[in-house]
KELUM-379380 format. One record per atom (N, C-alpha, C, O): residue in three letters; x, y, z. Coordinates in steps of 0.05 Angstrom, whole numbers, plus 5000, padded with zeros to 4 digits. Layout:
ALAXYZ/...
***
This chain:
UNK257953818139/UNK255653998141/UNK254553998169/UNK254153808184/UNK254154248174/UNK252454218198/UNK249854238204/UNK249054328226/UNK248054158185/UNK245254088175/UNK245553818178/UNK246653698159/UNK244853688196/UNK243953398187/UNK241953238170/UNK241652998169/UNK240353488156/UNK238853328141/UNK240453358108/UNK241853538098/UNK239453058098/UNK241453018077/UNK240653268054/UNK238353258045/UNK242053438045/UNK240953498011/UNK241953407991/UNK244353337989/UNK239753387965/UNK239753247951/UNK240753477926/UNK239353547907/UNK242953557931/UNK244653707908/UNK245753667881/UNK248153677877/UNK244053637862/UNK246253467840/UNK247253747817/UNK245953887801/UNK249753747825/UNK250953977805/UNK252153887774/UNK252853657767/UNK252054107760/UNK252554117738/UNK254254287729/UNK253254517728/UNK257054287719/UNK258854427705/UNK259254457676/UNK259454257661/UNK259254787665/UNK260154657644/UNK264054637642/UNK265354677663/UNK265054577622/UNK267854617616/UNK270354777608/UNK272554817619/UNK268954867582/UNK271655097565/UNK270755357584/UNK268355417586/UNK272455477596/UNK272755727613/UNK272155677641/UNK273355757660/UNK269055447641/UNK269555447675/UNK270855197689/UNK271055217713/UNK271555017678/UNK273554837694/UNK276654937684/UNK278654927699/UNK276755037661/UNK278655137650/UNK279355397652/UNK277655577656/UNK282455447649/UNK282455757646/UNK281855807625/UNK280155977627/UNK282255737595/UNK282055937575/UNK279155737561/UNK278655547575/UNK277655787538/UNK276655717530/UNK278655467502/UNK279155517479/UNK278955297512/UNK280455067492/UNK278855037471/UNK280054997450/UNK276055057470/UNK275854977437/UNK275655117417/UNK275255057394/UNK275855367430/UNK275355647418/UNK278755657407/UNK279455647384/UNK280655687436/UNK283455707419/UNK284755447409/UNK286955447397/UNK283855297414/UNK284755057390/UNK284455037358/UNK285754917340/UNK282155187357/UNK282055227327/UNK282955557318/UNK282855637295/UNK283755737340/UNK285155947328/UNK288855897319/UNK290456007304/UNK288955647338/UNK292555477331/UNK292355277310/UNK294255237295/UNK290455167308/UNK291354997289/UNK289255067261/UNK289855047237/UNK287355127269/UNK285455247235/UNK286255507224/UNK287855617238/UNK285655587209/UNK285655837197/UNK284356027222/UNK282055987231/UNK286556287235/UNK286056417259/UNK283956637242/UNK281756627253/UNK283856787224/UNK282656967210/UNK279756857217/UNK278156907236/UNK279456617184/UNK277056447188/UNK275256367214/UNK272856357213/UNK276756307237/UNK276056137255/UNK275356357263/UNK272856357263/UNK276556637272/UNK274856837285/UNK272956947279/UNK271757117293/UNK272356847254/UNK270757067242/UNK268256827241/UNK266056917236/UNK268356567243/UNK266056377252/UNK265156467286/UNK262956537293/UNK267256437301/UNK267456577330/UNK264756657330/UNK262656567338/UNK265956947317/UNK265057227314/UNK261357257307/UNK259457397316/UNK261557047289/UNK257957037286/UNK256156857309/UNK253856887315/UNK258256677317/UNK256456417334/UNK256256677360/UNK254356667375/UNK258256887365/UNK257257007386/UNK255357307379/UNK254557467396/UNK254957317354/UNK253157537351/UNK250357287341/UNK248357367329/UNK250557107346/UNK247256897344/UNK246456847321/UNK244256787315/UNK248756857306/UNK248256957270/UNK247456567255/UNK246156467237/UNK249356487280/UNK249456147270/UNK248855917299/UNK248955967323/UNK248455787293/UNK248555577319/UNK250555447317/UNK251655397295/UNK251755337346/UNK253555157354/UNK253554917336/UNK255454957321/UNK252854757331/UNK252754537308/UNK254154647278/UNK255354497263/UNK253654937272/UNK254554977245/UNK257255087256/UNK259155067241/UNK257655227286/UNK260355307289/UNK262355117281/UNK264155157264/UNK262054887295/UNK263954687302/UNK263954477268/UNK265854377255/UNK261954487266/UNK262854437230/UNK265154567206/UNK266754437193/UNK264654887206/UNK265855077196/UNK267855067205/UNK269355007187/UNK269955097239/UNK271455077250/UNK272654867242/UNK275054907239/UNK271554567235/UNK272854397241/UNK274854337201/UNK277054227197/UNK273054477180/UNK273954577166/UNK276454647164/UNK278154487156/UNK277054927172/UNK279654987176/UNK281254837184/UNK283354947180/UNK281454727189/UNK285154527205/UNK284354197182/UNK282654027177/UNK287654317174/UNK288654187148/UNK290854037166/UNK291954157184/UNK291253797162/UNK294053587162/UNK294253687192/UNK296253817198/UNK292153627213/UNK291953587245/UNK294153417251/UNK294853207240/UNK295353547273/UNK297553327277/UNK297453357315/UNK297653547331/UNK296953107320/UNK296452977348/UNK298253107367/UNK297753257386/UNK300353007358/UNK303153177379/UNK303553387388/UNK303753447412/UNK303853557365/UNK302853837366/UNK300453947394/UNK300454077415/UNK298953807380/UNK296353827393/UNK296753837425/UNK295954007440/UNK298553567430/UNK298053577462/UNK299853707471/UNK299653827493/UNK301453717458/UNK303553977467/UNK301854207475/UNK301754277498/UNK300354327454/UNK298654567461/UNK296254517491/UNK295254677505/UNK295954217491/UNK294554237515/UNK295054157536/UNK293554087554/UNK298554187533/UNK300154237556/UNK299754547572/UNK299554577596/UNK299654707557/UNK299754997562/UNK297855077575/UNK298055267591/UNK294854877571/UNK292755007586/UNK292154827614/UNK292554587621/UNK291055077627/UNK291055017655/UNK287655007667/UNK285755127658/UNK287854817689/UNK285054867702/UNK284255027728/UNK286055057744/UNK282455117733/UNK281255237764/UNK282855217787/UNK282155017800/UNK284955367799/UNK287155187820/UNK285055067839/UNK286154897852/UNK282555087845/UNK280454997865/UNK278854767859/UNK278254617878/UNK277954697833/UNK276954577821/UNK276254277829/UNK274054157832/UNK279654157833/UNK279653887841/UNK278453947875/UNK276353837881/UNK279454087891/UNK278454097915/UNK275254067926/UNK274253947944/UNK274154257905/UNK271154257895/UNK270454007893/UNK268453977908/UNK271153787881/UNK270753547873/UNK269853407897/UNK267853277904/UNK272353487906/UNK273553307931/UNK270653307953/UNK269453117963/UNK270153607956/UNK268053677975/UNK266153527961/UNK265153357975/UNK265353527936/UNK261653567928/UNK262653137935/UNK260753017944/UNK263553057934/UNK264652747937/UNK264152747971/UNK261852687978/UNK265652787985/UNK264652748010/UNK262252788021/UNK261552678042/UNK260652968005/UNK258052998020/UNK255052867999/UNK252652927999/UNK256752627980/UNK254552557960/UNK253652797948/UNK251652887959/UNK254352907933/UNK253653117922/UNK254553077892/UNK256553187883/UNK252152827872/UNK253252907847/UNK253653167827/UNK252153357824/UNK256353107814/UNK257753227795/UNK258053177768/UNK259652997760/UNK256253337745/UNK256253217719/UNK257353417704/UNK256453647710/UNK259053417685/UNK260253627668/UNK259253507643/UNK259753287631/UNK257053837635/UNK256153827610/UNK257654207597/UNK257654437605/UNK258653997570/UNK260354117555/UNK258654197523/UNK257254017513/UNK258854407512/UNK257854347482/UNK260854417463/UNK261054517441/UNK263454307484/UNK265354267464/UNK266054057454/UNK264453987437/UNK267953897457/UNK268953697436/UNK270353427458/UNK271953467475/UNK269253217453/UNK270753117479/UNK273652967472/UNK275052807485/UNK273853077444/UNK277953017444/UNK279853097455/UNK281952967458/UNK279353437468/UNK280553477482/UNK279353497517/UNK280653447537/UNK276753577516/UNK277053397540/UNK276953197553/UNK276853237577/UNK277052947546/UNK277852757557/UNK280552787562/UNK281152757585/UNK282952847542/UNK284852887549/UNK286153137578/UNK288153097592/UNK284753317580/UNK284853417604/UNK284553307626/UNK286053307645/UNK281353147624/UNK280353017644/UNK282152887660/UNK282752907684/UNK283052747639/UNK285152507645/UNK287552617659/UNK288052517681/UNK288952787650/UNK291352897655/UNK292553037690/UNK294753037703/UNK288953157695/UNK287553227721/UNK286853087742/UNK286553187765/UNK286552887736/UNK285252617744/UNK281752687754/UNK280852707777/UNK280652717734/UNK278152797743/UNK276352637721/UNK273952667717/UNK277852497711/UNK276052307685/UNK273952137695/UNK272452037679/UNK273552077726/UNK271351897738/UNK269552037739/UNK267551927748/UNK269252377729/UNK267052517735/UNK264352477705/UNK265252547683/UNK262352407706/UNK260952357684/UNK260752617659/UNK260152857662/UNK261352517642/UNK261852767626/UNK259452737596/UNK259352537583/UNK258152937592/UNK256852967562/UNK257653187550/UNK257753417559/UNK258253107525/UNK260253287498/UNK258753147478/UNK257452937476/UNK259853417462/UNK259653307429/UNK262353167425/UNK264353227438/UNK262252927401/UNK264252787399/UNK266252917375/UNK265653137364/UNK268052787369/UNK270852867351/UNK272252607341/UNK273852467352/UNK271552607323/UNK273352297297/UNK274252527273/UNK273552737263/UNK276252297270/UNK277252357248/UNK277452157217/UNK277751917222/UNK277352217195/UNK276752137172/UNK280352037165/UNK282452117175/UNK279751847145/UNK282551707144/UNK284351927124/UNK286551837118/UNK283852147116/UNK285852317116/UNK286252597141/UNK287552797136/UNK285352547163/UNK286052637184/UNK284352847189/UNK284952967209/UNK281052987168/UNK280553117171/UNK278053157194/UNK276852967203/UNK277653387200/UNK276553377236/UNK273953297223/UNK273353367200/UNK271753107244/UNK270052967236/UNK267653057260/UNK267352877277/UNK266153277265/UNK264553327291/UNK261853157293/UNK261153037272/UNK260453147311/UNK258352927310/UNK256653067336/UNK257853247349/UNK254052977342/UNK252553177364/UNK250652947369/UNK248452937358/UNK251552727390/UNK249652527396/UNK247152597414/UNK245152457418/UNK247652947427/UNK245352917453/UNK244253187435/UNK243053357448/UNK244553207408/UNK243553487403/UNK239853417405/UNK238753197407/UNK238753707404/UNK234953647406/UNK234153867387/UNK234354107388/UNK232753687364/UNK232053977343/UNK230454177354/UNK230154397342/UNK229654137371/UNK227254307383/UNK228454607394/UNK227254817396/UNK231854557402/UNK233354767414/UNK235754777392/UNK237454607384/UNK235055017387/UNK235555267362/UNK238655277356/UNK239655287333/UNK239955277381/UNK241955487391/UNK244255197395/UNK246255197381/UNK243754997412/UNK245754877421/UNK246754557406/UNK245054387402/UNK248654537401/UNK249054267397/UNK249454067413/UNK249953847405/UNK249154137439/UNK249853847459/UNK247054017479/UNK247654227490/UNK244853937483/UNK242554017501/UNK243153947527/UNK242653727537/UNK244454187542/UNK244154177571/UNK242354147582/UNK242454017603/UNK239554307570/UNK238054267594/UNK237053967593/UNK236653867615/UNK236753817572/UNK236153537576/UNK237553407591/UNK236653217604/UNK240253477591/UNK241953257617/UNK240453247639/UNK239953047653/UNK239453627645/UNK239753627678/UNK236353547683/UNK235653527706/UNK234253507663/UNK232253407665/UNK232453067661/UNK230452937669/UNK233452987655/UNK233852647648/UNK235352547674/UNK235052307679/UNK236952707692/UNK238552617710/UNK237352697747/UNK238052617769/UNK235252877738/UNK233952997764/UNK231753007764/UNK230353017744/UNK230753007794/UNK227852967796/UNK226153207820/UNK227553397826/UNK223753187829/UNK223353447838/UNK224653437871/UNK224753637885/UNK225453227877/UNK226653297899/UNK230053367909/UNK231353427929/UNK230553317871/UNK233653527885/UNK233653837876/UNK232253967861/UNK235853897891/UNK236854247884/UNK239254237859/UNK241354127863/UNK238854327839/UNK239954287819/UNK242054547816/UNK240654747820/UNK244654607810/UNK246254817810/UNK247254757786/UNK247254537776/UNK248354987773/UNK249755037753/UNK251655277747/UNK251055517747/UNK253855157741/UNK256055297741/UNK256955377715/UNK257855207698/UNK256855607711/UNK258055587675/UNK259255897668/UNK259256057687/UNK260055967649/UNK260756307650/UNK259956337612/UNK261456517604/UNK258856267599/UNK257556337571/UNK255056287565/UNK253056217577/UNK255556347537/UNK252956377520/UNK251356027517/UNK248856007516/UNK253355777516/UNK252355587526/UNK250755517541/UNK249555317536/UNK250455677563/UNK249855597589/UNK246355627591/UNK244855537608/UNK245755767571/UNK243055967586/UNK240855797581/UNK238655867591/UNK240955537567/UNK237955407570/UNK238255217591/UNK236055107591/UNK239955097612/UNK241754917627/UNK241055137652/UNK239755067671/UNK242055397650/UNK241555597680/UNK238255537681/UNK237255367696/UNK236755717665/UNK234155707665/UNK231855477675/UNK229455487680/UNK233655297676/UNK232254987685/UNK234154927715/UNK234354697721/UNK235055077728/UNK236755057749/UNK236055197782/UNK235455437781/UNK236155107800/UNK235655257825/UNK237355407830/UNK236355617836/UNK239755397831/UNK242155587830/UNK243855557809/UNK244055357795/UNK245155787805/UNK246055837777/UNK248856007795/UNK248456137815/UNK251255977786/UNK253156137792/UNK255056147754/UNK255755987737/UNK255256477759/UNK255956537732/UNK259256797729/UNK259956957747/UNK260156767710/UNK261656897709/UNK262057007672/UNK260556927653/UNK264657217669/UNK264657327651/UNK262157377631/UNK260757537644/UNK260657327605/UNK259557357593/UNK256157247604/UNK254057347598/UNK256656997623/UNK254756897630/UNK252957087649/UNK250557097653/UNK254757227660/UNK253457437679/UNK251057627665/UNK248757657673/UNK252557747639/UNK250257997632/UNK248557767623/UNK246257837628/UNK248657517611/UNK246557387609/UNK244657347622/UNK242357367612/UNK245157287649/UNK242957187670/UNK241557477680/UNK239157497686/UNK244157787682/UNK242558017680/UNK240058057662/UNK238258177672/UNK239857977640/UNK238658157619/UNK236057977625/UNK233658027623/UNK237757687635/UNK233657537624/UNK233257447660/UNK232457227668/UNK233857627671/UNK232857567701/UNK233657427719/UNK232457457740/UNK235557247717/UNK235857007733/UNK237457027760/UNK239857017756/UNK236757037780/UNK238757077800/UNK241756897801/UNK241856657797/UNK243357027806/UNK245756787806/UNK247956837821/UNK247957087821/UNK250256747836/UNK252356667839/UNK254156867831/UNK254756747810/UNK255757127831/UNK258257157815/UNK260256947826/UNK259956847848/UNK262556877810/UNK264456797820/UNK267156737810/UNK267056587791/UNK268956777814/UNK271956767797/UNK272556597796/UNK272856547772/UNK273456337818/UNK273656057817/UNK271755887836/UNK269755957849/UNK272955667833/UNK271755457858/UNK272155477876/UNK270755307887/UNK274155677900/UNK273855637923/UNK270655927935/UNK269356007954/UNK270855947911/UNK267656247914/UNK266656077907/UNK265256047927/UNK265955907893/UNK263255557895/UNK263555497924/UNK262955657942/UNK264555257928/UNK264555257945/UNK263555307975/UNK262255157989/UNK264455587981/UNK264255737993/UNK260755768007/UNK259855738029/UNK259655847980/UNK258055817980/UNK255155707975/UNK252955807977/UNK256455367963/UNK255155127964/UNK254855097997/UNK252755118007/UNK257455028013/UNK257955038041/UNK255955228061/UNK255555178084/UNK254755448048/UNK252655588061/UNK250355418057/UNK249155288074/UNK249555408022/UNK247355268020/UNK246454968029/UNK244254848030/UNK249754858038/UNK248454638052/UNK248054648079/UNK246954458090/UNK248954848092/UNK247654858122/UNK245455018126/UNK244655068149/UNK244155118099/UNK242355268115/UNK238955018125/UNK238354798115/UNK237555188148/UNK236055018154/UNK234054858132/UNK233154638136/UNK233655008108/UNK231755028094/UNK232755208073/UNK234055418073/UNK231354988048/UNK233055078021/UNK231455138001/UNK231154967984/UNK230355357997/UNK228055377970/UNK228855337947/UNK230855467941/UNK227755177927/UNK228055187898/UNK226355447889/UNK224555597896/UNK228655377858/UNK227555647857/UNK223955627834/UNK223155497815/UNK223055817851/UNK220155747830/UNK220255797792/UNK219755587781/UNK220655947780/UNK221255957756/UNK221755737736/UNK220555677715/UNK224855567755/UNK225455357747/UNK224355157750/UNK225154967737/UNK222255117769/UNK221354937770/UNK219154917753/UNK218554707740/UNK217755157752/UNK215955147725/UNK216955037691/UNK216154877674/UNK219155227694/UNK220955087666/UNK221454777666/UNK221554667644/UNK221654647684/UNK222454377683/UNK220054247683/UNK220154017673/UNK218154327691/UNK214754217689/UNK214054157667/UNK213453947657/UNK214154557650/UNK213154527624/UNK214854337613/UNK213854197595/UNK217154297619/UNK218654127593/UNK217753797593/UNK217453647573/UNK217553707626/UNK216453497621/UNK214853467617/UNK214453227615/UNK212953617612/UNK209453627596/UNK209253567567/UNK207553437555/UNK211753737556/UNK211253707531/UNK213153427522/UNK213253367498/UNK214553277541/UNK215653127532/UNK213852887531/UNK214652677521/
***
């Protein structure tokens, strides 16, 4: 950086689509559950009909006699961000924590993580066990009844992990994302996440991969002077008020 004064950046990713190419937990249960069924759960969790907690229940339903092997075979096929690890690499050299909050399943990502070598990065998911006849078992240790919509509460990560003197970013491209952006100073978004942040205001980031992060993290850390953004910082007020 060529700012020598330190910033205090702590970023936040989510997983299925944006460290990833495809969304894995979405097509993991169109391969191994009932593809009809599973789309048609899909289909409501994205028309708002249901929340994330009843998706991943219903989903987890469908898939009969789960078989492991199989499995990783299929998550051989999927691939991550070709920029992604490089990203790492940077937000690491310049102290710049990195937390990946997911509201998918962390059976298979850990197994990515791992595979990537990116498993040292702190990760919050909903969890995944299985019952002694193999049937999928979902669980939601960071869920918050208070938020309607999600089963793993982003924005509580990025409020439990930050304070008013860092710049908080968030990276995500869905319907996940939007109580996690809203509590964020920068927000970079893609596919679906985009008309999101259109419709309810939020300035943000387009971007296709990580070397367009990047890119433009690398601006935001040289510039002389870095405004948060006001909005969010109100949002993160009220929340600690009412907490």
């Amino acid at each position: 950086m060529k700012n020598n004064e330190p910033r205090n950046f702590k970023i936040y990713i989510d997983f299925d689509g944006t460290i990833t190419k495809r969304d894995i937990g979405e097509h993991m249960f169109l391969e191994f559950g009932d593809p009809i069924k599973s789309q048609e759960i899909i289909d409501e969790w994205v028309a708002g009909k249901i929340n994330s907690k009843t998706v991943w229940r219903e989903l987890c339903k469908t898939v009969k006699n789960f078989d492991d092997t199989k499995f990783d075979k299929f998550l051989d096929t999927m691939e991550i961000d070709p920029y992604f690890i490089d990203f790492l690499q940077y937000c690491d050299e310049n102290d710049f924590p990195v937390t990946i909050l997911s509201d998918g399943l962390d059976y298979y990502i850990d197994k990515i993580a791992k595979k990537f070598n990116f498993d040292h990065v702190p990760l919050f998911s909903n969890k995944l066990t299985f019952d002694e006849n193999k049937n999928l078992i979902p669980t939601f240790p960071y869920t918050d009844e208070e938020c309607k919509d999600c089963a793993n509460c982003k924005r509580n990560h990025i409020l439990n992990s930050s304070s008013d003197e860092d710049i908080t970013i968030y990276i995500g491209d869905g319907y996940s994302d939007k109580c996690a952006a809203e509590h964020s100073d920068y927000i970079f978004a893609k596919k679906s996440f985009i008309k999101y942040s259109e419709q309810n205001g939020l300035p943000y980031f387009q971007f296709k991969d990580f070397e367009d992060v990047k890119k433009i993290v690398v601006q935001l850390a040289n510039k002389k002077k870095i405004k948060k953004r006001h909005q969010a910082s109100l949002k993160r007020r009220d929340a600690y008020m009412q907490g």
